[in-house]
MIFI-375399 format. One record per residue (C-alpha): x, y, z; residue in one letter; residue number from 1. Coordinates in steps of 0.5 Angstrom, whole numbers, plus 2048, in hexadecimal, padded with zeros to 3 digits. Layout:
+------+-------+-----+------+-----+
| east | north |  up | type | seq |
+------+-------+-----+------+-----+
|    X |     Y |   Z |    A | NUM |
...
+------+-------+-----+------+-----+
This chain:
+------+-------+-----+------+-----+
| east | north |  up | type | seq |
+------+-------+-----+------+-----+
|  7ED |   810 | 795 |    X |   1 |
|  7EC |   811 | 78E |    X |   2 |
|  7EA |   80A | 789 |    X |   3 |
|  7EE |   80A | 784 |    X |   4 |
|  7F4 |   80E | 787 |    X |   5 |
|  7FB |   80B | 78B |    X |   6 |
|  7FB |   80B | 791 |    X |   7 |
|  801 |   80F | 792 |    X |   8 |
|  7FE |   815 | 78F |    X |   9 |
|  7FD |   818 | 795 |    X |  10 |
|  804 |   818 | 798 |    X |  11 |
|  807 |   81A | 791 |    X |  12 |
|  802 |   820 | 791 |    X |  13 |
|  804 |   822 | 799 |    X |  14 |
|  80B |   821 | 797 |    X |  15 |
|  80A |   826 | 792 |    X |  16 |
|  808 |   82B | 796 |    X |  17 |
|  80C |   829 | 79B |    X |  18 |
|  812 |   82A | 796 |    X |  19 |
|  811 |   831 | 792 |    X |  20 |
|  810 |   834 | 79A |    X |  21 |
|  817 |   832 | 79C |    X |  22 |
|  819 |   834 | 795 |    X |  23 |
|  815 |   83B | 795 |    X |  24 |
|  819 |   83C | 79C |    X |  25 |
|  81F |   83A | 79B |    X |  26 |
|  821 |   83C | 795 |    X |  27 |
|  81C |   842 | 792 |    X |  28 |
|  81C |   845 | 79A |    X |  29 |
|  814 |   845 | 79A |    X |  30 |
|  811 |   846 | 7A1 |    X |  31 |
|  80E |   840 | 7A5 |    X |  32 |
|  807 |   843 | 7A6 |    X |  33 |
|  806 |   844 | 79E |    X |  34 |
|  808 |   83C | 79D |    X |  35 |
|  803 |   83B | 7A2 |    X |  36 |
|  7FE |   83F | 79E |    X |  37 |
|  802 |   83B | 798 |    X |  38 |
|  800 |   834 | 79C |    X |  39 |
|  7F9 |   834 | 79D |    X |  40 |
|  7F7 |   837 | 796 |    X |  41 |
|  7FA |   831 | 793 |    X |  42 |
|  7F7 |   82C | 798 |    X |  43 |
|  7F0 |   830 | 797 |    X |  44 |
|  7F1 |   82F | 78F |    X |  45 |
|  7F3 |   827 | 791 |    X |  46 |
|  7EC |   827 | 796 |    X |  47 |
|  7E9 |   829 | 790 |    X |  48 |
|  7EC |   824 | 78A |    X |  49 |
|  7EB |   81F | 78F |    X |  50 |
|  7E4 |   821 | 791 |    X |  51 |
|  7E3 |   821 | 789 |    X |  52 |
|  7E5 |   81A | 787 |    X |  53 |
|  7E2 |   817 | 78D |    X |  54 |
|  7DC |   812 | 78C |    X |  55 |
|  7D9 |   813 | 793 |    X |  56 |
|  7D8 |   81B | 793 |    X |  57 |
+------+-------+-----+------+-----+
């Protein structure tokens, strides 16, 4: 985990995604196959935040 950060950040930011795909379905009737797309671009965006403020990489 990232020093200096909460722990809780992960499951804010899984919770995020997790909500704007349930958004982007059911209200603006975007296919699920693009959501997955959507999804794993943002979880390759975080990996990259992530990997930037470890001290360990």
């Amino acid at each position: 985990m990232s020093s200096g950060k909460s722990p809780y950040t992960d499951v804010v930011v899984f919770l995020a995604v997790l909500v704007a795909g349930v958004v982007l379905v059911a209200i603006a009737h975007v296919p699920v196959g693009a959501i997955a797309e959507f999804a794993v671009g943002l979880s390759a965006l975080y990996m990259a935040y992530k990997q930037k403020d470890d001290p360990n990489s």
